[in-house]
N, C-alpha and C positions, 0 to 999 in steps of 0.2 A: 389731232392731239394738240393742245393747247402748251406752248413755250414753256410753263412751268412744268408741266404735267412733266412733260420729255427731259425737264433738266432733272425733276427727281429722277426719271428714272435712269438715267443716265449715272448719277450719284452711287442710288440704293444700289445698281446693278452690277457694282463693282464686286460688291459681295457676294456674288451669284459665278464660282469660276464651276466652270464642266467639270463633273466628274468622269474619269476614264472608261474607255469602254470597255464588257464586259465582253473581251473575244473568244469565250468557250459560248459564248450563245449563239454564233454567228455560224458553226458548223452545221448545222443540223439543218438549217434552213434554205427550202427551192429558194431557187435565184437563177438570174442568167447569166452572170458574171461571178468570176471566183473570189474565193476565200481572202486571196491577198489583194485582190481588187477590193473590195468591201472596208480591209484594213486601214488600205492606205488612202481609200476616200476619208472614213473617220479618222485617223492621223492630222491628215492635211485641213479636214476640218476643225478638229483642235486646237493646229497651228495658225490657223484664221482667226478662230476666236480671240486666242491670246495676242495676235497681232491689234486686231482691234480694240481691244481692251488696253494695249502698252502708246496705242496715238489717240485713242480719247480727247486725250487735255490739249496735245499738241496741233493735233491735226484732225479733227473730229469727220470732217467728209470722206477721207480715207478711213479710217474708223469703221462709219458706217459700209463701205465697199468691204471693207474684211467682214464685216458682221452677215453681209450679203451672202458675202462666197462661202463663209460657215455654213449658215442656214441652206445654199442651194446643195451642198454637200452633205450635209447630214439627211435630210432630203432626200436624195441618191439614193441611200442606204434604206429607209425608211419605204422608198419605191420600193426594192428589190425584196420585201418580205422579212425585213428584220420589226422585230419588234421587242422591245425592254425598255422598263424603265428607267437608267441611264440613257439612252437614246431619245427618248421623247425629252426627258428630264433637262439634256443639254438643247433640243430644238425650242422647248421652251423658252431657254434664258437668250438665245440668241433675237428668238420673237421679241422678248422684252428689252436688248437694247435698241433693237429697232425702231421701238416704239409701240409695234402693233399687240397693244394689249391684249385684245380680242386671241389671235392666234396663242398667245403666249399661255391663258388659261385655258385652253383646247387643250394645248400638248399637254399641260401641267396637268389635265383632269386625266390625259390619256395615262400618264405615267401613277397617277394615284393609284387607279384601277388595278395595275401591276402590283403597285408597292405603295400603300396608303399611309402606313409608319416612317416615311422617310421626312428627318422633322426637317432635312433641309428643301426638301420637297415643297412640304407646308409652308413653311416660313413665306418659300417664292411666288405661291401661290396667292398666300393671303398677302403677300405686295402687290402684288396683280391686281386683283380685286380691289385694293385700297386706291390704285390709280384711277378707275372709272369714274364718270362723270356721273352716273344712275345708280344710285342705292336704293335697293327694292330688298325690305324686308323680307324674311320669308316667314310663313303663316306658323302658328302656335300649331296646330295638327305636323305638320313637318319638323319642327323643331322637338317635341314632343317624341317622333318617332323615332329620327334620329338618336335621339340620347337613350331612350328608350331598350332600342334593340340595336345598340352602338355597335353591336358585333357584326351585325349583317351590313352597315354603312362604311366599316373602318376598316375591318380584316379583309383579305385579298381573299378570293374562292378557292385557292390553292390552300391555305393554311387552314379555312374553316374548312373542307373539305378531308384534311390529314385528322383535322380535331376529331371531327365525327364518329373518322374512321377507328381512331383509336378507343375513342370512348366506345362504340358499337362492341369493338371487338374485348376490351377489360368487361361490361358487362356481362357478357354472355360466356367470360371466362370465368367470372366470380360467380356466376348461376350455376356453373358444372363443378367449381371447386364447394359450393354448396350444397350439390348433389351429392357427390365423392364423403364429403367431409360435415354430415348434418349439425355438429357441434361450432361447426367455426366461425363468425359472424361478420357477415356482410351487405349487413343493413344500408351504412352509409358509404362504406364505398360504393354500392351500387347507386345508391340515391344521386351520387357524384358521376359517375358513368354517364348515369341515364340525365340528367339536366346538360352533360355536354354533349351526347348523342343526338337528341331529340332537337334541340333550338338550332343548330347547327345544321345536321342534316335538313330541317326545313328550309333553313336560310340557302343551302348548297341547290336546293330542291327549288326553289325559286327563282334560281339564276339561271336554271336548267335553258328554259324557253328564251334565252337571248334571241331568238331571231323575230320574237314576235313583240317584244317589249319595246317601248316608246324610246324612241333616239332621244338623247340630249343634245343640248347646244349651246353654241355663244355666239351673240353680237358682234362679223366682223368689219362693221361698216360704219359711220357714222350717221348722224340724222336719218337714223331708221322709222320712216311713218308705218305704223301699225294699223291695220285695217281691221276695218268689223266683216269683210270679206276677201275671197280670194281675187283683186282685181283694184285697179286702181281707182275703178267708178264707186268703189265704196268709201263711204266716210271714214277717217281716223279716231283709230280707239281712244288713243287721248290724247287729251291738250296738248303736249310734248313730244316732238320725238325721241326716242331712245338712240344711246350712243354705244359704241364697241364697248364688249368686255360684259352684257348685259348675257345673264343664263338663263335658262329655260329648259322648257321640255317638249317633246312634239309628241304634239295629241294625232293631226292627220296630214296628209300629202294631198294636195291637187292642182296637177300639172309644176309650174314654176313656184307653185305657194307652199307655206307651211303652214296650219295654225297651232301656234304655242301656246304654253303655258309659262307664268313668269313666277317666282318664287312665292308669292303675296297672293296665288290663285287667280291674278286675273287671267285672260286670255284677250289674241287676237291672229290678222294673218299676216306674214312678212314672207317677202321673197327669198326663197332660193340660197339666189347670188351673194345676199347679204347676210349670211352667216355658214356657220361651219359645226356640222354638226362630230359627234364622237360618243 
């Protein structure tokens, strides 16, 4: 990361404090260490954070050791089977004083997935993003889709999910009170049911098969040469290498390779080690 790049973020990232953790999420969940163990990891990694964020100015290499001991502690937690969007939310901002862009829109994408409407979410995210050194458009067919069917990219599977539910079930209420009651008309309310039942439930219905759908991922390494195969004997997809914080999508696995796809439809293979998928 380039002196400027790390002073902005160092700047912007002042406005990124953690949000508290949500400790009614934290019961429910296998782990091998208890309740109050879990607490006072995220506690004490709180108290990291703000320790690093209060010697920034003064003392900026201890800074970064708080930011350290944050992130290995939030970490902890994150091994042990917790997962929320405040949790990643806060690993994220720690990512980002560290500098490691790459990691920092990992978490940030992990905690979208959770909670996509969180505008302090966005906000960190699209700082993230703004940091990278590789701006790769993304294609009019994606952009397109997105806005398009914004509900299946924005809303969480839990909330469209409840949508569905609820619409399914007022339709086929209003069809029996139209049974019951032949006079009483429920033309548009059903027409309303049924456009939030149907777009909905498909979108719910498409998420179904997560285990077979393409991983995503990010750039966490710099001067990433991209290959036209899986192996170092093959030539670079192009002129430039690619730097941390670059997304994608993964098309296949083999062995240590990936081959991606990058916002803009190209494709090529990059190792492994040099990214981080979510």
């Amino acid at each position: 990361m380039t002196g400027r790049r790390f002073f902005e973020s160092v700047v912007i990232a002042a406005l990124l404090v953690p949000a508290p953790m949500l400790s009614a999420q934290i019961s429910d969940q296998p782990r091998e260490i208890s309740r109050s163990q879990l607490l006072l990891r995220l506690s004490s990694a709180l108290e990291a954070f703000d320790r690093g964020s209060a010697l920034l100015d003064r003392a900026p290499d201890e800074a970064m050791a708080a930011f350290r001991q944050a992130h290995d502690m939030f970490q902890a937690v994150v091994d042990a089977g917790i997962d929320n969007e405040q949790l990643y939310y806060n690993l994220g901002n720690t990512h980002l004083r560290l500098g490691e862009i790459g990691e920092a829109i990992a978490d940030y994408r992990r905690a979208e997935r959770l909670g996509p409407n969180d505008q302090r979410l966005i906000s960190n995210l699209r700082f993230a993003r703004s940091l990278r050194s590789d701006h790769i458009e993304p294609t009019g067919k994606r952009t397109f889709l997105r806005t398009v069917f914004f509900w299946h990219y924005s809303w969480p599977p839990q909330t469209r999910k409840t949508a569905a539910m609820i619409g399914y079930a007022l339709f086929w209420l209003l069809l029996a009170v139209r049974a019951l009651l032949p006079r009483v008309r429920i033309g548009y309310p059903a027409l309303v049911c049924l456009l939030l039942w149907v777009p909905l439930g498909l979108s719910v219905a498409i998420d179904l098969p997560s285990r077979t759908r393409s991983a995503e991922g990010v750039l966490v390494n710099n001067d990433v040469v991209v290959r036209k195969g899986n192996g170092e004997s093959y030539d670079p997809q192009f002129r430039q290498p690619l730097h941390e914080g670059v997304e994608f999508r993964v098309i296949e696995q083999r062995g240590g390779w990936l081959r991606i796809e990058l916002t803009d439809g190209s494709q090529g293979w990059v190792r492994v080690r040099e990214v981080e998928l979510f």
